[in-house]
N, C-alpha and C positions, 0 to 999 in steps of 0.2 A: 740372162740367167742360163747358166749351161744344164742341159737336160742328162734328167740321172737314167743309165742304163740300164737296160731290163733285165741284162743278162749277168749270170750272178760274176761278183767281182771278182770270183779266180780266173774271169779271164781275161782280164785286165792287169790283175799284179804277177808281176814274174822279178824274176832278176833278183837282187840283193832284196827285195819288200816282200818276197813270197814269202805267204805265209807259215813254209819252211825255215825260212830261214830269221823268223822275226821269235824271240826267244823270252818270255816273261821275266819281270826284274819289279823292285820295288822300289816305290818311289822313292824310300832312301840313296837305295844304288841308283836309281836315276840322278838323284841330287848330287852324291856323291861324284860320279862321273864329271859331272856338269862342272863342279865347284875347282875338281882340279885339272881339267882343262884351263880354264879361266885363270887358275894362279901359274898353270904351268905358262900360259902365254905373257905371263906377267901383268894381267889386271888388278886393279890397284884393289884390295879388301884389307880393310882392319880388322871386323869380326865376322864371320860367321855363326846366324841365328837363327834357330828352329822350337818349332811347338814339338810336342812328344811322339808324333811320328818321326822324326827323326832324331830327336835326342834320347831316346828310346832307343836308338838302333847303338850297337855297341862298336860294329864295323865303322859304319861314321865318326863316331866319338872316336876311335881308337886312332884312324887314319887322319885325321885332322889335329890328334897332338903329334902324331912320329912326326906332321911335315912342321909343327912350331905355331899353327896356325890359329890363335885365340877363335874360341866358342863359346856361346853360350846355347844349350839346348832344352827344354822341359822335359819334366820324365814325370812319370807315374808315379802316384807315393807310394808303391810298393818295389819300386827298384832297388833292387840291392847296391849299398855303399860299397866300392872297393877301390883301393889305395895299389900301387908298386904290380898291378895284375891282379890281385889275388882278393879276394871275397870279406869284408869286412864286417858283413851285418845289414841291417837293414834299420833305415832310420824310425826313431821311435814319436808317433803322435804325441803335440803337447796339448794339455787340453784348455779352451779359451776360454776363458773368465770377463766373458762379458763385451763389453764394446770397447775399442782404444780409447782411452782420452788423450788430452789435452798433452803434449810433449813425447807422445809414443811411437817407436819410430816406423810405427803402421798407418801414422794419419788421427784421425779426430778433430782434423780444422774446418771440416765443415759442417 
């Protein structure tokens, strides 16, 4: 087991990992970055899939249709709808009348 150093780690990182030079990003732009490296070198994806940290992010979404690239992502039900760029609305709660039954296309088969 390698023994941890007493001495604080600025003097250890230098170079391209100094802590100058290491720059905050979100784990969206992380993902992001990652995903098109990966298509740029031609790895093989059909979809790309994200919970609402990232489907949430609109720079993700955006840059993932310019390149044609199917997604699907969760959003918040408070995300605005928008269609061609521009602001559509926001989708309206419907309210739930009980439990699904039998033939609904929510389930009730068990």
């Amino acid at each position: 087991m390698p023994s941890i150093p007493k001495e604080p780690i600025d003097q250890f990182v230098t170079g391209p990992m100094s802590a100058e030079a290491v720059t905050f990003r979100t784990k969206p732009t992380l993902a992001l970055e990652m995903i098109e490296r990966a298509l740029d070198a031609g790895g093989p994806c059909r979809w790309v899939i994200g919970d609402e940290v990232y489907g949430g992010d609109r720079t993700l979404r955006f840059r993932l249709e310019q390149r044609g690239q199917p997604f699907v992502g969760a959003v918040t039900c408070n995300e605005p709808l928008w269609g061609d760029g521009r602001s559509i609305g926001r989708p309206r709660s419907l309210p739930l009348s009980g439990r699904p039954g039998r033939g609904s296309p929510w389930g009730g088969y068990n």
